[in-house]
C-alpha positions in Angstrom: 10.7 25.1 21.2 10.3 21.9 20.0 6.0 21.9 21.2 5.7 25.2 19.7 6.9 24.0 16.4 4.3 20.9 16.5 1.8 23.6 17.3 2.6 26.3 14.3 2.7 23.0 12.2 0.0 21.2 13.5 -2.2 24.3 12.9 -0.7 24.6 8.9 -1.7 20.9 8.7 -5.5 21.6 9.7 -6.1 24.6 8.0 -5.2 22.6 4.9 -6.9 19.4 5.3 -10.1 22.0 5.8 -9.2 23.3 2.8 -9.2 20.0 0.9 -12.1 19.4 2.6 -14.8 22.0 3.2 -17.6 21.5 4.9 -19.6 22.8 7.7 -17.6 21.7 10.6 -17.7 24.5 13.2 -13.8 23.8 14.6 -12.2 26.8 16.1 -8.1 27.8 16.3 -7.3 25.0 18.8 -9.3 22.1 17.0 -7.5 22.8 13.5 -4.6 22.3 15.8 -5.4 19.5 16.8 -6.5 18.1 13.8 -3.5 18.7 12.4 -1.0 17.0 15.0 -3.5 13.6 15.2 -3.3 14.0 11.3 0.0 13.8 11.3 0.0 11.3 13.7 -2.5 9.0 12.1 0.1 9.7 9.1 3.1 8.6 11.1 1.6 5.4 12.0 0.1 4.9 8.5 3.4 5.4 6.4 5.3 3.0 9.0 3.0 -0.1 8.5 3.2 0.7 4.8 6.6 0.9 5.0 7.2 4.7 3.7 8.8 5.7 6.4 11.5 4.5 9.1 10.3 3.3 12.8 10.7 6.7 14.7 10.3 9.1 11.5 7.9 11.5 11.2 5.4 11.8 8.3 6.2 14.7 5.9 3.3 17.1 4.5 1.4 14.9 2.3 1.1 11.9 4.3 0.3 14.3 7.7 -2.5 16.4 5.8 -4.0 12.6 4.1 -4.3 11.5 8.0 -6.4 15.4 9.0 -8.7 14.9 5.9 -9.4 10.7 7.6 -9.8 12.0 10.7 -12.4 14.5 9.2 -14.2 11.9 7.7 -14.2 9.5 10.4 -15.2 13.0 12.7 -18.3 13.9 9.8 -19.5 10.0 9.6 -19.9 9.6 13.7 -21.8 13.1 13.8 -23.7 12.1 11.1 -25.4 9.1 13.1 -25.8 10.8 16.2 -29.2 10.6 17.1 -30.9 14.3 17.3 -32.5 15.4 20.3 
């Protein structure tokens, strides 16, 4: 129960980082989802080494969706210097 939870969540989390920040990314239901649960993982670590949250706490909405909208960055600045063939 506890995986399908991450999932629902995980998807939530994407759909609003996208929302923050539109673009032209092509990402489908299961990348959103993704892109939610490594945002909220990236906010997890984030908020622990700045001391917002406890060792073994997870990150609550804000901090999960400001760790999708990095990861969208980092994702638009690597495509953006990929060579075109």
């Amino acid at each position: 129960m506890y995986i399908l939870w991450t999932i629902i969540i995980g998807f939530i989390v994407g759909v609003i980082a996208r929302f923050v920040l539109p673009g032209q990314d092509a990402y489908g239901l299961i990348m959103t989802t993704l892109l939610g649960i490594g945002g909220a993982l990236l906010g997890s670590f984030l908020g622990q080494a700045l001391g917002f949250y406890a060792p073994g706490e997870a990150a609550g909405w804000i901090m999960s969706v400001l760790g999708a909208v990095v990861l969208l960055l980092i994702g638009r600045a690597f495509r953006r210097r990929a060579p075109v063939l």
